[in-house]
C-alpha positions as CSV (number, residue, x, y, z in Angstrom):
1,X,13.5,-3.9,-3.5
2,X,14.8,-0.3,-3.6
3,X,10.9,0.7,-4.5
4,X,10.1,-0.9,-1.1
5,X,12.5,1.2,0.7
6,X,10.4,4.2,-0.3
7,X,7.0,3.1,1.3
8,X,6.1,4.2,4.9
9,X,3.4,2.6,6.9
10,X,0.7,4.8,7.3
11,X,-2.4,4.6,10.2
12,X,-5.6,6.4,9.4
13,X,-7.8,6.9,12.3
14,X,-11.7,7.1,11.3
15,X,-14.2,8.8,13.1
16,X,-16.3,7.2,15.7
17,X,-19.3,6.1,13.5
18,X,-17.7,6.2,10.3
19,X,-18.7,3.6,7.7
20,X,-17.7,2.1,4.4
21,X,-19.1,-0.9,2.6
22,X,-21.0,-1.2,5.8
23,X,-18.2,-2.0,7.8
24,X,-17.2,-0.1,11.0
25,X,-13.5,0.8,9.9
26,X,-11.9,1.8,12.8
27,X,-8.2,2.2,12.3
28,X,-6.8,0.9,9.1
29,X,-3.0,0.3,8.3
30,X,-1.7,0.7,4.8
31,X,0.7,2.9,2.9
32,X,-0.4,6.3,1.1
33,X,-1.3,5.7,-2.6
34,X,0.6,9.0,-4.0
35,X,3.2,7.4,-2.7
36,X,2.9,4.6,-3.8
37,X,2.1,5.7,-7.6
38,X,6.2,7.6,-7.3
39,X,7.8,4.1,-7.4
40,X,5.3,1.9,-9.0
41,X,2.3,3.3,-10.7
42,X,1.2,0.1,-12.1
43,X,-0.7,-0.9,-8.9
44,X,-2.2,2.4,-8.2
45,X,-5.4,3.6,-9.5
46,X,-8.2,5.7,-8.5
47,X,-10.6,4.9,-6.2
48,X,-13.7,3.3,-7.1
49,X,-15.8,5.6,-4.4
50,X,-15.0,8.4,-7.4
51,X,-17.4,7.0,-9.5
52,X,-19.6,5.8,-7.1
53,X,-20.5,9.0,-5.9
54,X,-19.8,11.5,-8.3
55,X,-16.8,12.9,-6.4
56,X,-14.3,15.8,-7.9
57,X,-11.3,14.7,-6.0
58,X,-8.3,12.7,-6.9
59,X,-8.5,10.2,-4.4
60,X,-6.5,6.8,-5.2
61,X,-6.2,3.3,-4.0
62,X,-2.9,0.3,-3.9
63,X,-4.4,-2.7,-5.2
64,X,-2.3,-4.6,-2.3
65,X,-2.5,-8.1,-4.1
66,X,-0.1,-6.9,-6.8
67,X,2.4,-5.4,-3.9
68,X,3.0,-8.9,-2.5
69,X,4.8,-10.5,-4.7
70,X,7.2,-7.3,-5.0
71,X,7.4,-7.9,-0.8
72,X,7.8,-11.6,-1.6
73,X,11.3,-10.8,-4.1
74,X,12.5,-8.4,-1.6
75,X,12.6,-11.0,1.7
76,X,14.1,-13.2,-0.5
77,X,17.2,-10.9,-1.7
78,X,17.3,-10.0,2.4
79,X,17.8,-13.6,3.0
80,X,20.2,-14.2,-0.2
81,X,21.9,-11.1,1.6
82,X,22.4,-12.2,5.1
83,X,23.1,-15.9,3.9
84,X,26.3,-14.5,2.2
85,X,26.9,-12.4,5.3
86,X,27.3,-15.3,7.5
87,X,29.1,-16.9,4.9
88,X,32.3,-14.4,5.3
């Protein structure tokens, strides 16, 4: 859970227009990958738009299926937590 503690919520704001995957994004809501990569590496990689177009940056990606089971773990040491806490 301590990883957890580390991430911050993070808004990103695209352009009116913008596209990906031919989807109007809009605002999206997520947590910043370098971030990320500090506490738990294993679900960050780069991202795929890299290869697709060529791209000399180091732009990454959270493969968000593998953070919730981490989430998952930590509610349920919050809850071990509190049930003890009512219990004194």
């Amino acid at each position: 859970m301590e990883e957890l503690t580390k991430l911050a919520k993070m808004e990103l704001k695209h352009k009116r227009g913008f596209t990906a995957c031919g989807k109007n994004l809009g605002v999206e809501i997520g947590v910043n990958a370098q971030e990320v990569e500090e506490v738990m590496p294993e679900i960050v990689t780069q991202a795929p738009i890299v290869n697709i177009h060529n791209l000399d940056t180091d732009y990454k990606t959270v493969h968000y299926d593998k953070l919730v089971p981490l989430l998952i773990e930590a509610i349920k040491e919050l809850k071990n937590e509190i049930e003890k806490l009512k219990k004194e």
